[in-house]
C-alpha positions in Angstrom: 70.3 -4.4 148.8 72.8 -7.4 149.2 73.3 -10.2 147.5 71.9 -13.7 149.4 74.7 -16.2 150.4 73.6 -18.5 147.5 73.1 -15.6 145.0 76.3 -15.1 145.8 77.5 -18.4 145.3 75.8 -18.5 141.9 77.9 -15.2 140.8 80.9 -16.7 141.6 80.9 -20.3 140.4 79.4 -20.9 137.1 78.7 -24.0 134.7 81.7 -24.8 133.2 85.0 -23.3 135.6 87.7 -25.7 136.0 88.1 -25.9 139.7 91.3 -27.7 141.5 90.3 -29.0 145.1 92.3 -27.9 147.8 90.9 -29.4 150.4 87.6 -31.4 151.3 85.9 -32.4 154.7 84.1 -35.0 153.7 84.6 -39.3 154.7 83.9 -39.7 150.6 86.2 -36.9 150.1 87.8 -35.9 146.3 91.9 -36.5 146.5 93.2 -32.7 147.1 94.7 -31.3 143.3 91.6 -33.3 141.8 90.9 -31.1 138.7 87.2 -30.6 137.7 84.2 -28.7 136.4 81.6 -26.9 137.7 78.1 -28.3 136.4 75.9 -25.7 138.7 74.5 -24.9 141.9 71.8 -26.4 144.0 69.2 -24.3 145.9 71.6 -25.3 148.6 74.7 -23.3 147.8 76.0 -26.4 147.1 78.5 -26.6 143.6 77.6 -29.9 141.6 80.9 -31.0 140.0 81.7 -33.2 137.9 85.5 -34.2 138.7 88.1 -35.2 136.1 88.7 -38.9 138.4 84.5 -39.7 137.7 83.1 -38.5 140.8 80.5 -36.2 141.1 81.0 -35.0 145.0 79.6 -31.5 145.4 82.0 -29.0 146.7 80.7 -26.6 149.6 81.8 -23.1 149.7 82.9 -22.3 152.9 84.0 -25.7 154.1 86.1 -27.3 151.2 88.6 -25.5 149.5 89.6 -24.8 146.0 91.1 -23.0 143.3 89.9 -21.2 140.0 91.9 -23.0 137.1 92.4 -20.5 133.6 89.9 -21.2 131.2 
């Protein structure tokens, strides 16, 4: 049996990684190399973030992109 999209999206993004955003498509939008950290995932599939310039913008797999930073 698969995994749901947000199961999924739980397994890969977990409280506490240090994202950097690529790219965001939002009017509100996070500057691109914006460092931050992941605080969770809403029933959504959205990732709550906390970013290192205060905001608190959710990422969405699939539309924004991002990298993994090294612990």
């Amino acid at each position: 049996m698969g995994f749901t999209r947000l199961e999924s999206i739980k397994k890969i993004y977990k409280p506490g990684d240090r994202l950097e955003l690529i790219h965001m498509e939002d009017s509100y939008a996070v500057p691109a190399g914006t460092h931050g950290t992941v605080t969770g995932v809403d029933d959504a599939g959205n990732v709550l973030m906390q970013w290192d310039n205060g905001s608190t913008l959710s990422f969405l797999p699939g539309i924004d992109t991002c990298k993994r930073l090294g612990k």
